[in-house]
N, CA, C and O atoms as CSV, one atom per row, in Angstrom:
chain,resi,resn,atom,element,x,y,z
A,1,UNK,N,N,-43.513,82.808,-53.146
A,1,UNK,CA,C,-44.285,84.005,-53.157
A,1,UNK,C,C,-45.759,83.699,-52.932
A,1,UNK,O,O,-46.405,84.458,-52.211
A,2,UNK,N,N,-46.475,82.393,-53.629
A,2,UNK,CA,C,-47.698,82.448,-53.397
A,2,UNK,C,C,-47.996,81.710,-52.270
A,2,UNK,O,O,-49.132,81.301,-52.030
A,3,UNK,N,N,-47.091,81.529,-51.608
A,3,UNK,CA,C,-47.370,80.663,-50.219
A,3,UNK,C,C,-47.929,82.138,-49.145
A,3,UNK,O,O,-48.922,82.119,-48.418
A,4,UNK,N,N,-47.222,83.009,-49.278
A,4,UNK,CA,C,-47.820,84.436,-48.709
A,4,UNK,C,C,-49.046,84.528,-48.577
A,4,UNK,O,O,-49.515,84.822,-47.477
A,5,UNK,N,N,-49.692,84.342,-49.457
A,5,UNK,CA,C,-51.422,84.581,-49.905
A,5,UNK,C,C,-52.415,83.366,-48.733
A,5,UNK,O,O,-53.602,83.398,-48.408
A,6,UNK,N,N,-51.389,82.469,-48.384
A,6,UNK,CA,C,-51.857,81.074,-48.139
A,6,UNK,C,C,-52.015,81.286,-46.671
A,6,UNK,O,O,-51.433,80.584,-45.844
A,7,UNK,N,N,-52.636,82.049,-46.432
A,7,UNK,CA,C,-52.613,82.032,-45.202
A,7,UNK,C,C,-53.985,82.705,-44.109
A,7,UNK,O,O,-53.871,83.620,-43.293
A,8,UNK,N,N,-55.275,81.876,-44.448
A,8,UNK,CA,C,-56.739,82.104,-43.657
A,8,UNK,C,C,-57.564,80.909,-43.939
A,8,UNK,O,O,-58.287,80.632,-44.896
A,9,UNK,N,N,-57.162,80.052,-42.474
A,9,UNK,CA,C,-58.453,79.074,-42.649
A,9,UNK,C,C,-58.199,78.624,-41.199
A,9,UNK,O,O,-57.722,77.541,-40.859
A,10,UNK,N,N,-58.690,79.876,-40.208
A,10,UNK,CA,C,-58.606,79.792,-38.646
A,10,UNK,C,C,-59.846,77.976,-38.498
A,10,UNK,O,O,-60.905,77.660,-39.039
A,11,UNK,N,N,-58.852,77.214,-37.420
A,11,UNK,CA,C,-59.576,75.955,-37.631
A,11,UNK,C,C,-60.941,75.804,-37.135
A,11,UNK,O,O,-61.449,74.683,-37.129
A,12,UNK,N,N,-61.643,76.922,-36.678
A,12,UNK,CA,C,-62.812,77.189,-36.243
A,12,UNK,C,C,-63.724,77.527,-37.225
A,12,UNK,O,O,-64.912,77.251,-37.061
A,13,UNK,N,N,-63.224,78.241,-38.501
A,13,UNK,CA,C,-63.979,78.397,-39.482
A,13,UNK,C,C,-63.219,78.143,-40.731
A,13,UNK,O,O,-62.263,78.741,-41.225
A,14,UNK,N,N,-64.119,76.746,-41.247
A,14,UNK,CA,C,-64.188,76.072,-41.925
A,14,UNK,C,C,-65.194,76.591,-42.933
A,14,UNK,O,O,-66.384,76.816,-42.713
A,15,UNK,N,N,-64.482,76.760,-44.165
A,15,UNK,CA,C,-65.429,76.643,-45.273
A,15,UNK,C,C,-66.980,75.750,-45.899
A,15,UNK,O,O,-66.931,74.522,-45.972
A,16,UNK,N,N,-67.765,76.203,-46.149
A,16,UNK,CA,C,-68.880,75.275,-47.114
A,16,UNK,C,C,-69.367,75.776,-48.296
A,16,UNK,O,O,-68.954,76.854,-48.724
A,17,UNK,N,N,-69.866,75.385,-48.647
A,17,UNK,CA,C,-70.188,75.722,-49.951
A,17,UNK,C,C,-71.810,76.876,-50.123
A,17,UNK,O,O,-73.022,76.668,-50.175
A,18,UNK,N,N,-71.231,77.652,-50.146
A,18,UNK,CA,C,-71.898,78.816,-49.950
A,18,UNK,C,C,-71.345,80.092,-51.256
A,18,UNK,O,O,-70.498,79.996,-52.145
A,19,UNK,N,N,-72.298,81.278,-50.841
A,19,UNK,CA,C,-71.755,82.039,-52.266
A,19,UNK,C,C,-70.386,81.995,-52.795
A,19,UNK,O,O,-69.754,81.953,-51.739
A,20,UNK,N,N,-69.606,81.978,-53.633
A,20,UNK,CA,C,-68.615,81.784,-54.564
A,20,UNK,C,C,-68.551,82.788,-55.363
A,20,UNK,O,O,-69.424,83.232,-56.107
A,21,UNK,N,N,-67.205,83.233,-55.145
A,21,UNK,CA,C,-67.078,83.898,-56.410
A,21,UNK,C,C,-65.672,83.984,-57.155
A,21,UNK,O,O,-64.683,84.413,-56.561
A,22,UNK,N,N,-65.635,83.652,-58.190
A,22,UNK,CA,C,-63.844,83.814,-58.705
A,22,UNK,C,C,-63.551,85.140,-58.962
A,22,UNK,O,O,-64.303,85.994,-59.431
A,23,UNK,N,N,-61.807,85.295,-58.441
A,23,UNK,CA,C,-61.679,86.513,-58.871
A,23,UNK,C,C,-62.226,87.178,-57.317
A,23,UNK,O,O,-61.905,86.685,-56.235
A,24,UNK,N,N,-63.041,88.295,-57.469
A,24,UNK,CA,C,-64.092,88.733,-56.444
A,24,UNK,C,C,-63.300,89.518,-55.386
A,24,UNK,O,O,-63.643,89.949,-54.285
A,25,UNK,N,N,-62.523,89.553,-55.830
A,25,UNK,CA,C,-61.481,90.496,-54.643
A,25,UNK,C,C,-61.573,92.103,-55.184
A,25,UNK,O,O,-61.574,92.644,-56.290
A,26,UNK,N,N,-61.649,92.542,-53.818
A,26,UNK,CA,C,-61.355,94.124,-53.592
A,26,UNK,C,C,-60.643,94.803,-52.765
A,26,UNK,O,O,-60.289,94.078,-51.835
A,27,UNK,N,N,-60.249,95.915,-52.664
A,27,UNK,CA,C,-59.584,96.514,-51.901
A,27,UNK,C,C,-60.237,96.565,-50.551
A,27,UNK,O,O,-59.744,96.336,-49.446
A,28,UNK,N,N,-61.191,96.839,-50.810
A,28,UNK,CA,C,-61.825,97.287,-49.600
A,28,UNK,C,C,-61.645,95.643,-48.463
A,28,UNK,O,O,-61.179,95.520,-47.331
A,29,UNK,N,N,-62.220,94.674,-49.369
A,29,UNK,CA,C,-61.878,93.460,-48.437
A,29,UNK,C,C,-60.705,92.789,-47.710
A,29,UNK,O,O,-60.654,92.069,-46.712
A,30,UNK,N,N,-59.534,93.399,-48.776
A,30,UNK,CA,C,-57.900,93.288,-48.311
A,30,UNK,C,C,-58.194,93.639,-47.462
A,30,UNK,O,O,-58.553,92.770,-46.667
A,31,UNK,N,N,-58.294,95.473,-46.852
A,31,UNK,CA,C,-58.201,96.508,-46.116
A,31,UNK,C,C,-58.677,96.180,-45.217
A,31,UNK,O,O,-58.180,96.566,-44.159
A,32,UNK,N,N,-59.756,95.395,-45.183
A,32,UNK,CA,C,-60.910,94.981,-44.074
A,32,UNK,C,C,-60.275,94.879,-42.441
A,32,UNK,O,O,-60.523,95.441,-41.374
A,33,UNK,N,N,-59.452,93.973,-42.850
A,33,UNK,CA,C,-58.497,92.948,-41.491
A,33,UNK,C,C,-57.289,92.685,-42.071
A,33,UNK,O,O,-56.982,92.854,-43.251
A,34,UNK,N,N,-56.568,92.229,-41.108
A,34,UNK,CA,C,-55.218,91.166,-41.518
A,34,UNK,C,C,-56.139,90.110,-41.866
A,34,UNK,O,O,-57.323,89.931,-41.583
A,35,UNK,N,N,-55.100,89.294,-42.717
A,35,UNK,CA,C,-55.730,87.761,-43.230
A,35,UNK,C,C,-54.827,86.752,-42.764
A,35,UNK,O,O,-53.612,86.678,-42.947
A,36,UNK,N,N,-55.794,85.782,-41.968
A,36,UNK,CA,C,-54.250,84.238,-41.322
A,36,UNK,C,C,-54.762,83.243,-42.328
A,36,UNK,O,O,-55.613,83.260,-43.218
A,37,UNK,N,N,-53.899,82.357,-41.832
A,37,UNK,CA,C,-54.192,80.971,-41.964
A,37,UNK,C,C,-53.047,79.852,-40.958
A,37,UNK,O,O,-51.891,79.974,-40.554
A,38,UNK,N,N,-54.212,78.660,-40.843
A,38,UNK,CA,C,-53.721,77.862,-40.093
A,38,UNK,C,C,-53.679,76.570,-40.288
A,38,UNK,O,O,-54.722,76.148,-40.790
A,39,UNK,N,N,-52.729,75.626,-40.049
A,39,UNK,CA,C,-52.311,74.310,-40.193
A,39,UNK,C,C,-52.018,73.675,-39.099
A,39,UNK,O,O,-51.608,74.248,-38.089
A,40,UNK,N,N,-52.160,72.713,-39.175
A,40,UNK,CA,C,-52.097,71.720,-37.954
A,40,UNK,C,C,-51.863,70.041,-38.466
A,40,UNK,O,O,-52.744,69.377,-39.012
A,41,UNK,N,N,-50.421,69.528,-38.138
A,41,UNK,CA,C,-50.145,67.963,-38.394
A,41,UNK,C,C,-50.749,67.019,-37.581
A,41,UNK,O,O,-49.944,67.213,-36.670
A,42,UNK,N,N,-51.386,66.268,-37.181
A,42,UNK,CA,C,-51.781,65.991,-36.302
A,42,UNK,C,C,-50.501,64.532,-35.714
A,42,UNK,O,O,-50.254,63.990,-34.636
A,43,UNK,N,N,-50.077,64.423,-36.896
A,43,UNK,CA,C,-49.767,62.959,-37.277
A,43,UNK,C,C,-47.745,63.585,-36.590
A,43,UNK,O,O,-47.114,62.742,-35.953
A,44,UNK,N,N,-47.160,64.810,-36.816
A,44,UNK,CA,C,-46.132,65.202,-36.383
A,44,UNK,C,C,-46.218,66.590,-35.252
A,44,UNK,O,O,-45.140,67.058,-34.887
A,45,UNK,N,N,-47.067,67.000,-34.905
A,45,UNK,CA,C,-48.282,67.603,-33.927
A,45,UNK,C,C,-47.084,69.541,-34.071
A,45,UNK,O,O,-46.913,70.466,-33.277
A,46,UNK,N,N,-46.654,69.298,-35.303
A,46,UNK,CA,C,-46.608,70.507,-35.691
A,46,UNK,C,C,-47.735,71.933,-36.119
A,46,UNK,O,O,-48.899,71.780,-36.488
A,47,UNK,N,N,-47.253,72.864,-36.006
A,47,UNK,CA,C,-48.044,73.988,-36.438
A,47,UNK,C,C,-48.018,75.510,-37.118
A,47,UNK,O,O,-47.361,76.384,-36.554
A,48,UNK,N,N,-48.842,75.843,-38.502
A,48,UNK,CA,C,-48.309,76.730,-38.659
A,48,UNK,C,C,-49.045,77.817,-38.917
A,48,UNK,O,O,-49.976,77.548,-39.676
A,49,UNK,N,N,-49.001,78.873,-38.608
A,49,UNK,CA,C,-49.352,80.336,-38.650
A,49,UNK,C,C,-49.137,81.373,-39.394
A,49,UNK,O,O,-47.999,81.839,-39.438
A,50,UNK,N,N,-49.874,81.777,-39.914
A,50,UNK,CA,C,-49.683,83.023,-40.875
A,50,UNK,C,C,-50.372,84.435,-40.927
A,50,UNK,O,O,-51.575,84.568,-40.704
A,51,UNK,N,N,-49.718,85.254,-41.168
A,51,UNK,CA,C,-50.701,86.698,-40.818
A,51,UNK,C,C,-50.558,87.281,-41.842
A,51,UNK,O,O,-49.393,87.092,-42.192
A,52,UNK,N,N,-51.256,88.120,-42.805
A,52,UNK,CA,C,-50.861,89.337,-43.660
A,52,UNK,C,C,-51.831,90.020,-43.841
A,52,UNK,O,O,-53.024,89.790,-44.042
A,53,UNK,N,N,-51.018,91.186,-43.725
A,53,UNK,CA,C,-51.885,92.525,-43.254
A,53,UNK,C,C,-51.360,93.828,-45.036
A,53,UNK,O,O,-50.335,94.359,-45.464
A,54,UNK,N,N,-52.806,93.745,-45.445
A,54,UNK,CA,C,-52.514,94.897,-46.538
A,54,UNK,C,C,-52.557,96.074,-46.222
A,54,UNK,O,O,-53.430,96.467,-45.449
A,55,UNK,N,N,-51.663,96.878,-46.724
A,55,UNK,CA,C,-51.662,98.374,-46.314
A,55,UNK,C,C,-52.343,99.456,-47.675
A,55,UNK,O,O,-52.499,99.186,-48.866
A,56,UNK,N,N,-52.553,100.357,-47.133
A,56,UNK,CA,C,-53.401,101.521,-48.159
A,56,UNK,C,C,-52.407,101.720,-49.138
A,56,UNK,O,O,-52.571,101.564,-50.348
A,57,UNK,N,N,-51.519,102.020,-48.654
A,57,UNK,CA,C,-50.558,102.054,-49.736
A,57,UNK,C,C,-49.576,101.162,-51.111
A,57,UNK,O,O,-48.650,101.438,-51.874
A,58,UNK,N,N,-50.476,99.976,-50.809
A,58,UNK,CA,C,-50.146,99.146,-52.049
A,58,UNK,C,C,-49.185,98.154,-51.517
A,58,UNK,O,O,-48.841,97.278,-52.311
A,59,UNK,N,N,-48.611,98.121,-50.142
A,59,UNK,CA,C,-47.652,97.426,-49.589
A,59,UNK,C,C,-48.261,96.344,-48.530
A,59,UNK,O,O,-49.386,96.587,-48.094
A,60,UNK,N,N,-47.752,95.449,-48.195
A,60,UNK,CA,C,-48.433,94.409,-47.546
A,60,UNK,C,C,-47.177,94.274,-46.642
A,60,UNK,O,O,-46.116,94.724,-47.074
A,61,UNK,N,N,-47.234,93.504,-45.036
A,61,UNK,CA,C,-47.032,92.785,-44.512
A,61,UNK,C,C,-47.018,91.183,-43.912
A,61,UNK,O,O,-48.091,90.713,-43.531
A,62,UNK,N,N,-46.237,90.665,-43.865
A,62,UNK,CA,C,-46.450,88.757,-43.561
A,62,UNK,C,C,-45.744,88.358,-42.382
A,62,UNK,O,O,-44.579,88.757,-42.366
A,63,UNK,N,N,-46.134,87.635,-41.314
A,63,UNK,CA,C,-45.374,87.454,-40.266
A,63,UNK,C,C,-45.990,85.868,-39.622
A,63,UNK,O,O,-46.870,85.676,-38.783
A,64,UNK,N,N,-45.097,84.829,-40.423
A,64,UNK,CA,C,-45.796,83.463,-39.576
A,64,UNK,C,C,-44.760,82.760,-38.805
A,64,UNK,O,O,-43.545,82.937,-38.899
A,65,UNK,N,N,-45.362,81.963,-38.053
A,65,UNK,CA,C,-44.703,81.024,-36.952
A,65,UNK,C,C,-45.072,79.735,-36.868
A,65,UNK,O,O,-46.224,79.388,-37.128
A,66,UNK,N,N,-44.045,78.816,-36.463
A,66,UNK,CA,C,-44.066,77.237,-37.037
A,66,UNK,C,C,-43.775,77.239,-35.370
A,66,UNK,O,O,-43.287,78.078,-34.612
A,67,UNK,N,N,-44.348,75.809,-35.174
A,67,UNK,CA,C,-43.936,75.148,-33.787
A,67,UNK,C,C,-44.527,73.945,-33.394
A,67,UNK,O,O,-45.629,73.429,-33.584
A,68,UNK,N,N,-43.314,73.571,-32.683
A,68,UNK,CA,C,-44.120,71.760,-32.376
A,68,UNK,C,C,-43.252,71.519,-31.387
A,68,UNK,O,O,-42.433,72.336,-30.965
A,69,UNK,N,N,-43.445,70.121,-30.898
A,69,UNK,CA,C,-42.325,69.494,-29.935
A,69,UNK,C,C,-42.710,67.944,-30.569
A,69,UNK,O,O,-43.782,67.640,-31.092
A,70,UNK,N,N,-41.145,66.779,-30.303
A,70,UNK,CA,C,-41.272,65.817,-30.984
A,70,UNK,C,C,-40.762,65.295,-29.329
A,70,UNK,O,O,-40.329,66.204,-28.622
A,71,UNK,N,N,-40.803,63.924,-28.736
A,71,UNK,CA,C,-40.297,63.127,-28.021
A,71,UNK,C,C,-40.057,61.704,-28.422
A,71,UNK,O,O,-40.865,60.932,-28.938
A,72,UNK,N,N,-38.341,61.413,-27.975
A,72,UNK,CA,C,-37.926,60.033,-28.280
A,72,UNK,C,C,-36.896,59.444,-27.763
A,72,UNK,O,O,-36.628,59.697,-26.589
A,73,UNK,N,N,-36.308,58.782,-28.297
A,73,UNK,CA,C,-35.488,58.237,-27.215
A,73,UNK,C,C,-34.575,59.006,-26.355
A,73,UNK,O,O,-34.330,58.610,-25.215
A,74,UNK,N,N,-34.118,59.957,-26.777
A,74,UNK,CA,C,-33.146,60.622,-26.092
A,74,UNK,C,C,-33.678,62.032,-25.419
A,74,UNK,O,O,-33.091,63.078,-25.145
A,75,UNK,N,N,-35.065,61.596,-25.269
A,75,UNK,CA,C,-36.307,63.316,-24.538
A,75,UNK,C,C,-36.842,64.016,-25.391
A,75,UNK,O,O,-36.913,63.867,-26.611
A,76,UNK,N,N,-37.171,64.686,-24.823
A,76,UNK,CA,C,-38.297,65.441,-25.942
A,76,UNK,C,C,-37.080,66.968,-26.665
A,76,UNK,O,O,-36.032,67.416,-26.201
A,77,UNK,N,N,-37.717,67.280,-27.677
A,77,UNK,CA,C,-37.474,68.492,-28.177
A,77,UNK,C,C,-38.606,69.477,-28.994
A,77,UNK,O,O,-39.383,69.149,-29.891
A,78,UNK,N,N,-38.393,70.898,-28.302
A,78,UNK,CA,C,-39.296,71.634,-29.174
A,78,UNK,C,C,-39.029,72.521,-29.825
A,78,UNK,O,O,-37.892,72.851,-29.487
A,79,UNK,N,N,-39.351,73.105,-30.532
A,79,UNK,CA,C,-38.614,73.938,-31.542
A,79,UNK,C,C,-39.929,75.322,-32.126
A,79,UNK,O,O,-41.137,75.102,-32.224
A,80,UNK,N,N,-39.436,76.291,-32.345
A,80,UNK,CA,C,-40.374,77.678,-32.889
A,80,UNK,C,C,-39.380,78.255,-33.759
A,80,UNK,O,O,-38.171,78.258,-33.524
A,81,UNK,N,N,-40.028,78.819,-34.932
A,81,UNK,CA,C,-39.573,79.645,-36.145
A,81,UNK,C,C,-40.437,80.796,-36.292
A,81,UNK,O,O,-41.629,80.720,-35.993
A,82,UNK,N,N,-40.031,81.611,-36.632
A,82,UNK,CA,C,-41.167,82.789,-36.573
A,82,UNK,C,C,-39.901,83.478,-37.788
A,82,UNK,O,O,-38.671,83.496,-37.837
A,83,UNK,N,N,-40.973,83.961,-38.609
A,83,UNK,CA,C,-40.513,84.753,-39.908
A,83,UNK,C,C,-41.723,85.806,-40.365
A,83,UNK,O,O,-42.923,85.907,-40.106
A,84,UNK,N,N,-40.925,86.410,-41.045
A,84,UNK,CA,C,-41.427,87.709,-41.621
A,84,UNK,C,C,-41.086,88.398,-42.801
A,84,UNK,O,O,-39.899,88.529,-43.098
A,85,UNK,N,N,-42.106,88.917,-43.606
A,85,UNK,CA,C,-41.860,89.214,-45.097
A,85,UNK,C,C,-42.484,90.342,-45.749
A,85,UNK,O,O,-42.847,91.276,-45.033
A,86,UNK,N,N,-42.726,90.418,-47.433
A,86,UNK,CA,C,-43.834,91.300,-47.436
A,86,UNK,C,C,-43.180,91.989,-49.058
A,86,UNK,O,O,-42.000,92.099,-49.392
A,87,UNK,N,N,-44.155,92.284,-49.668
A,87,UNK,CA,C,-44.300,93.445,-50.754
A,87,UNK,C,C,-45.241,94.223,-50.926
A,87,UNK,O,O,-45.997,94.814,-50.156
A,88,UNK,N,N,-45.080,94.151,-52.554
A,88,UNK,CA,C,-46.401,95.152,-53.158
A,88,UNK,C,C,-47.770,93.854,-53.395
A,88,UNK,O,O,-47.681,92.628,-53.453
A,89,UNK,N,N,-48.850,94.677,-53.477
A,89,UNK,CA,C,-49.910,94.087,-53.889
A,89,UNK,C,C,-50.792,95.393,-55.426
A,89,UNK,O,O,-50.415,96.476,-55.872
A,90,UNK,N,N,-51.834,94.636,-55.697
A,90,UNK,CA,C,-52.767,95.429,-56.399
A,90,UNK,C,C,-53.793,94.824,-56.574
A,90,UNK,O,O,-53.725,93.730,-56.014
A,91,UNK,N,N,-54.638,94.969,-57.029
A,91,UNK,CA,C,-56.248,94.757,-56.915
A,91,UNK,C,C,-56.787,95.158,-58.690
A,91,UNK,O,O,-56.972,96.370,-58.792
A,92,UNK,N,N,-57.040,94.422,-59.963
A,92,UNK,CA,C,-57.021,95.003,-61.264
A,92,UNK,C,C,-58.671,94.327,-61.421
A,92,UNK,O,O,-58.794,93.103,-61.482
A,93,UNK,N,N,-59.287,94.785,-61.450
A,93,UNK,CA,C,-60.655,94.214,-62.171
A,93,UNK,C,C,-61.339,92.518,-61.300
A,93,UNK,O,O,-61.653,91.431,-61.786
A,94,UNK,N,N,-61.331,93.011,-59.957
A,94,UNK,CA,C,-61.120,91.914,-59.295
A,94,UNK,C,C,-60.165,90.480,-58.832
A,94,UNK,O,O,-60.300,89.581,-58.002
A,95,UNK,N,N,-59.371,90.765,-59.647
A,95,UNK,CA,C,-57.836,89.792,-59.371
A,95,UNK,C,C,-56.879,90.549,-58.972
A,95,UNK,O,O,-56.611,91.631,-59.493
A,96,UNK,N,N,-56.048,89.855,-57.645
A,96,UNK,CA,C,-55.112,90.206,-57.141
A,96,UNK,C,C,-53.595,89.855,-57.383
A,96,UNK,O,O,-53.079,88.800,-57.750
A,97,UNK,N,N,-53.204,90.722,-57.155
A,97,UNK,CA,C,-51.482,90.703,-57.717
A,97,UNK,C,C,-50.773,91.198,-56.928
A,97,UNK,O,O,-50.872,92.362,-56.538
A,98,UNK,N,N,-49.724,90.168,-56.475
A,98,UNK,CA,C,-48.886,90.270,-55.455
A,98,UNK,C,C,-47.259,90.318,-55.844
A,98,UNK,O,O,-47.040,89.874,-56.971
A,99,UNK,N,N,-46.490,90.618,-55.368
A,99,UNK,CA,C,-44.741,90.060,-55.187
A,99,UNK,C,C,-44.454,90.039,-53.740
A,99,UNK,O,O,-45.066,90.453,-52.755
A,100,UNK,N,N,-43.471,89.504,-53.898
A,100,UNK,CA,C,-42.513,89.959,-52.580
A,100,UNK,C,C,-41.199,90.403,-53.404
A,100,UNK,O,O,-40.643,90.260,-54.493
A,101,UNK,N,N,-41.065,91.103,-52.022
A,101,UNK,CA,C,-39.960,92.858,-51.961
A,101,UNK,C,C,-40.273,93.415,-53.378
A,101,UNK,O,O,-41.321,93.839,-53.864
A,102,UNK,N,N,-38.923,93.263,-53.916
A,102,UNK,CA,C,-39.272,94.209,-54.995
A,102,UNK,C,C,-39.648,93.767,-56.884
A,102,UNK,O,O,-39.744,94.449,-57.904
A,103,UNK,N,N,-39.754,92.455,-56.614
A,103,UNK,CA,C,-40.078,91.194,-57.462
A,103,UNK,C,C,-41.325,92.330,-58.616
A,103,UNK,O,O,-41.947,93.303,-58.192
A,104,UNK,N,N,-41.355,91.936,-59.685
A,104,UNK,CA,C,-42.629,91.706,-60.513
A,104,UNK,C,C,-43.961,91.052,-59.975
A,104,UNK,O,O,-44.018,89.899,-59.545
A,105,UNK,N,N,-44.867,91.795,-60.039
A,105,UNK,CA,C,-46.323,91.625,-59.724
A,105,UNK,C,C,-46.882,90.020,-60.280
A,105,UNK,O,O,-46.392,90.000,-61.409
A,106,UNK,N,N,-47.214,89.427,-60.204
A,106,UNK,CA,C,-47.650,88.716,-60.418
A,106,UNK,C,C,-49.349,87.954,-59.420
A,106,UNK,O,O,-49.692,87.901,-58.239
A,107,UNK,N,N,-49.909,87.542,-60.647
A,107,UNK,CA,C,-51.033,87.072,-60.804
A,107,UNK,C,C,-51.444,85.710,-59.484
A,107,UNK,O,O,-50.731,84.715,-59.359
A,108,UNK,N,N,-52.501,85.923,-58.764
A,108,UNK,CA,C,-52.758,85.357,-57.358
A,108,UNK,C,C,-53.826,84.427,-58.148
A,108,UNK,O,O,-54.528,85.189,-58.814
A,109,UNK,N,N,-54.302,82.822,-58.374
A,109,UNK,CA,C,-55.710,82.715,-58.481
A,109,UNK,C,C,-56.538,82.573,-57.257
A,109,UNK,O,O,-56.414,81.840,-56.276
A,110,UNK,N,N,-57.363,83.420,-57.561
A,110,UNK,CA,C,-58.405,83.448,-56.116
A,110,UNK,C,C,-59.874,83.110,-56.012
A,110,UNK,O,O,-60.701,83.266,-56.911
A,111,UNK,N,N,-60.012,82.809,-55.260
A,111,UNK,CA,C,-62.257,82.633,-55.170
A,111,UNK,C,C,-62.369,83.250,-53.581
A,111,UNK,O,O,-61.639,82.935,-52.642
A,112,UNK,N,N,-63.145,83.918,-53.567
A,112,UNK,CA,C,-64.008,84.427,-52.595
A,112,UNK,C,C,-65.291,83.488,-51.889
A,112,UNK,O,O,-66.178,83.180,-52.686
A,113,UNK,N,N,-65.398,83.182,-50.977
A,113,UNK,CA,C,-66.168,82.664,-50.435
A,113,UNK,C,C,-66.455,82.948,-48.901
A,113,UNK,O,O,-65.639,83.443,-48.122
A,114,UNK,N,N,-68.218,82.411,-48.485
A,114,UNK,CA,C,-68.054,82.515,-47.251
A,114,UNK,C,C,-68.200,81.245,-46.190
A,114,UNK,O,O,-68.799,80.304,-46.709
A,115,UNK,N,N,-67.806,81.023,-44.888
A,115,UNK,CA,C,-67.743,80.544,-43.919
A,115,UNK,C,C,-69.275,80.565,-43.533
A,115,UNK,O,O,-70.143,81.405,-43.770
A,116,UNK,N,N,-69.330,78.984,-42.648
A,116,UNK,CA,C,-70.583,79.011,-42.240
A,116,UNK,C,C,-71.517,80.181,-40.786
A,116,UNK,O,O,-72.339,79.991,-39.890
A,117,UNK,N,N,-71.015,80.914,-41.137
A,117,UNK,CA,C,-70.973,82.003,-40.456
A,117,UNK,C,C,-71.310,83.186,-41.069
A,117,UNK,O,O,-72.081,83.983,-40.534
A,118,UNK,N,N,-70.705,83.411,-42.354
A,118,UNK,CA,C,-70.996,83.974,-43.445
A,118,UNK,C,C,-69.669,85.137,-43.523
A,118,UNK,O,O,-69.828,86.136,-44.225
A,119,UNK,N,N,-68.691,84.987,-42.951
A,119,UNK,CA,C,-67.558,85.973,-43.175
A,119,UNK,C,C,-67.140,85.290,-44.421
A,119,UNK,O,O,-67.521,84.208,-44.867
A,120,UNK,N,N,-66.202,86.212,-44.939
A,120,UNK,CA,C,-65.691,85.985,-45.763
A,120,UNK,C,C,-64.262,84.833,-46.283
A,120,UNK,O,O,-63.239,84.973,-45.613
A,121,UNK,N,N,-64.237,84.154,-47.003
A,121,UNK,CA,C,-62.853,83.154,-47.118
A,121,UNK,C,C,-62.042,83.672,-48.316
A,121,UNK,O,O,-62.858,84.001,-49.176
A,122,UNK,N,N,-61.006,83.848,-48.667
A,122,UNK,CA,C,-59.856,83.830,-49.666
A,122,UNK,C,C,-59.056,82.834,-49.708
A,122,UNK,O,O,-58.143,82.506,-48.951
A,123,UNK,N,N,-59.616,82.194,-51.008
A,123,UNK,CA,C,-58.693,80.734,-51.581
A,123,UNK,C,C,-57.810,81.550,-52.221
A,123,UNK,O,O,-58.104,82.086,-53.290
A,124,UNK,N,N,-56.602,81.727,-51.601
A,124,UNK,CA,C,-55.286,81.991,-52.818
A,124,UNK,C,C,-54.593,80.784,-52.957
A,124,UNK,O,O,-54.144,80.155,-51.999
A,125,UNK,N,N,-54.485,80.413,-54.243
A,125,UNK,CA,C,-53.662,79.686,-55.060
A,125,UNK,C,C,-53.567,78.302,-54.240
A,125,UNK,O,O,-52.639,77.532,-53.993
A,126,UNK,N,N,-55.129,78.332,-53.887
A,126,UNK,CA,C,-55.423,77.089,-53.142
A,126,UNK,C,C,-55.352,77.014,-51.857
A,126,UNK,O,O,-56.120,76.170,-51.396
A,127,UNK,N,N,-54.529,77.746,-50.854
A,127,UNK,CA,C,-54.955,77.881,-49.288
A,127,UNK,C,C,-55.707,79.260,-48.625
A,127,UNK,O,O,-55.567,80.475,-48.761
A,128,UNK,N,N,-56.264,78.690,-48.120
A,128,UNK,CA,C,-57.663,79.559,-47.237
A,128,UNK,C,C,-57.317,80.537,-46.299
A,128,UNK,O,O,-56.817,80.155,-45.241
A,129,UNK,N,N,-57.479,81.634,-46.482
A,129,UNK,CA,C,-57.267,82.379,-45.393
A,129,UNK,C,C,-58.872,83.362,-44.817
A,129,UNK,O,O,-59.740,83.885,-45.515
A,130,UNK,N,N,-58.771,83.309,-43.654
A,130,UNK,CA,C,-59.798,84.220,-42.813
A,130,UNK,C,C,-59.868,85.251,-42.244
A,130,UNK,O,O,-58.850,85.930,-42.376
A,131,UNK,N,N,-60.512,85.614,-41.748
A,131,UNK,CA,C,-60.095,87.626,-41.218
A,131,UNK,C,C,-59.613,86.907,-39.468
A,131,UNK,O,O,-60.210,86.109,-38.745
A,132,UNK,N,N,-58.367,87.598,-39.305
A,132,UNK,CA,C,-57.938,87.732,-38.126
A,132,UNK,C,C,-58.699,87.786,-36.710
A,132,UNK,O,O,-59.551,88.647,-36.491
A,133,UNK,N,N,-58.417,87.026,-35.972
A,133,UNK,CA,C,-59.135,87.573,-34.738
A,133,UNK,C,C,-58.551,88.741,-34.182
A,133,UNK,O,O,-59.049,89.266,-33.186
């Protein structure tokens, strides 16, 4: 479930240490954009993608995709996964609370921060996500 959240740290914008804030979440900033995040192996030249998009209505969307190609003795192979998910969310006194489907709400830890750029970052439960291009 909290891998959902894990998903904004487009590899172009990279975090620094700039305003901070724990907690620090709002609706309005969910609402803002979809939120990704991105990974990259360099070492198995895999990749992975994530999107989630909050809705007004307390419901969220998630839709990521994995892909790589490996080559070896017997040729190359490549491979794509693409999945999709999603629940409720809420927003209580600046902390966010998520499930998937129809699960119990549960507690996201988050910090707010911005990019050297100055948009905004969401550390959920330790991975970074950024506003969508």
């Amino acid at each position: 479930m909290k891998s959902i959240i894990a998903l904004i740290a487009a590899a172009a914008c990279f975090s620094i240490a700039l305003p901070v804030q724990a907690g620090g979440i709002s609706n309005e900033l969910l609402l803002s954009s979809a939120w990704c995040t991105f990974t990259y192996n360099k070492t198995t030249g895999y990749s992975n993608t994530t999107r989630v998009r909050f809705n007004k209505n307390g419901t969220y969307g998630t839709g990521g995709r994995a892909e790589g190609s490996t080559s070896g003795k017997y040729g190359s192979y490549s491979s794509q996964n693409d999945t999709s998910g999603g629940g409720r969310w809420k927003v209580n006194k600046g902390e966010l609370y998520i499930s998937q489907g129809r699960s119990e709400l549960a507690h996201v830890n988050t910090v707010v921060k911005r990019n050297s750029s100055g948009y905004p970052i969401i550390l959920a439960d330790g991975v970074e996500y950024s506003q969508c291009k």
